[in-house]
C-alpha positions in Angstrom: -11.5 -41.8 99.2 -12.5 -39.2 96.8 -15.0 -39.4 94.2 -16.0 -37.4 91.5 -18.5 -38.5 89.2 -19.7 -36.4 86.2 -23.4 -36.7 84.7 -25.6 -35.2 82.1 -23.9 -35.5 78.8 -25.4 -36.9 75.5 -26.4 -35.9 71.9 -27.7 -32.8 70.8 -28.5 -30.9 67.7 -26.7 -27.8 66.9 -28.0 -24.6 68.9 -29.1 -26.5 71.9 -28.3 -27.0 75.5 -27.3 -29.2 78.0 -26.5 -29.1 81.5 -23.5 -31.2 83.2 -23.0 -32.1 86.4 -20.2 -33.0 89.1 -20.7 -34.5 92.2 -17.9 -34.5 94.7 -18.0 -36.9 97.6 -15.5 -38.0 100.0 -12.7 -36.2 102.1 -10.9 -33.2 100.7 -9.6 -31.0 103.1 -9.7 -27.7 101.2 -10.7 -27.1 97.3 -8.8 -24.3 95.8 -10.9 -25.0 92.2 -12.7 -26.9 90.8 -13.4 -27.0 86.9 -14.3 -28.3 83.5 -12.2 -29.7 81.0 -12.7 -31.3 77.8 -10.7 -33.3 75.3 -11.8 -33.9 71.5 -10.3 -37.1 69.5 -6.7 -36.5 68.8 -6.7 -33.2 70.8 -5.4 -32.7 74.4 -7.1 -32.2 77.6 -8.1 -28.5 77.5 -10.0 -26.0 80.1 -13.1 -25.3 79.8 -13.7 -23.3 83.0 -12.8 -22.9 86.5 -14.4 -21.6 89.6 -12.9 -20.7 93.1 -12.3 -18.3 95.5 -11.4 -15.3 93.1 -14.0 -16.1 90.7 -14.8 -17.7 87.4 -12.9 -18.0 84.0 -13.7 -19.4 81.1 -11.9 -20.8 77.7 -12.2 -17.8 75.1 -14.3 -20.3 72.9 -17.0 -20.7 75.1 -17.1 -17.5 76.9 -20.7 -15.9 76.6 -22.2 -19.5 76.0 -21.1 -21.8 79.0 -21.4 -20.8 82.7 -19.9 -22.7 85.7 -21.8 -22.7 89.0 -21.5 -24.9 91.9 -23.7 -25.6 95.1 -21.6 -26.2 98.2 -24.8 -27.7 99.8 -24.6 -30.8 97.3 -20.7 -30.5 96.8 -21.6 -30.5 93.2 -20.3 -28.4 90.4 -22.7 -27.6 86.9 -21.8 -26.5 83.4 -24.8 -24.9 81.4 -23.7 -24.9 78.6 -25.8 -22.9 75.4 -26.2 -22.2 71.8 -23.8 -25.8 71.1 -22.1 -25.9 68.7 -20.1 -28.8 66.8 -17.0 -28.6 67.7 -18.1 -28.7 71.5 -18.4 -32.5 70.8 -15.5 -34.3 73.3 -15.2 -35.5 76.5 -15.8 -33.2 79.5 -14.2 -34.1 82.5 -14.4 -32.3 85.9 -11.5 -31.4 88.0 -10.9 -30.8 91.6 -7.7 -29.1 92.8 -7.1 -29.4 96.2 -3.8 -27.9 96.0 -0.5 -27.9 93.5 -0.3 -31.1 94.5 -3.0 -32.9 94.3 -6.3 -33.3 92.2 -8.7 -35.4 91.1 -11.1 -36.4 87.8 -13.9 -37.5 87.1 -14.6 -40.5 85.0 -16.0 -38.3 82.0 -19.0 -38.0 80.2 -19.2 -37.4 76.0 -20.4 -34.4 74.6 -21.8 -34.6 71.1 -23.1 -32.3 68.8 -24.7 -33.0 65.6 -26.0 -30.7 62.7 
């Protein structure tokens, strides 16, 4: 059974940082990406960013602020993310893809932002 368990949201002023994490545990035969996503109230799940084999990419709105990393060691995934702003605040889920097929989130953890 797959888990994947997110950590290290919370509050934060405007202009800060915070650091999220994603720990992956269980079977998964191959992982083709794995990724942030977030979702603000009354807005749909959106990317964030993605990382695998060819690379990284990142949502235009957070390029330059947020980087994706992961450590294959500790089968866990990070977002830094920098210089918040408020309309960061949402949910931020991770997501592996294992294949077209088949994926799988994390539980969440909220993002929020204040001024």
């Amino acid at each position: 059974q797959v888990q994947v368990v997110e950590s290290g949201g919370g509050l934060v002023q405007a202009g800060g940082s915070l650091r999220l994490s994603c720990a992956v545990s269980g079977t998964i035969f191959s992982i083709n990406a794995m990724g942030w996503y977030r979702q603000a109230p009354g807005n749909e799940r959106k990317l964030v960013a993605v990382i695998s084999g060819v690379g990284t990419n990142y949502a235009g709105s957070v390029k330059g602020r947020f980087t994706i990393s992961r450590d294959n060691a500790k089968n866990t995934i990070y977002l830094q993310m920098n210089s918040l702003k408020l309309e960061d605040t949402a949910v931020y889920y991770c997501n592996i893809r294992e294949s077209a097929s088949s994926e799988y989130w994390g539980q969440g953890t909220q993002v929020t932002v204040s001024s």
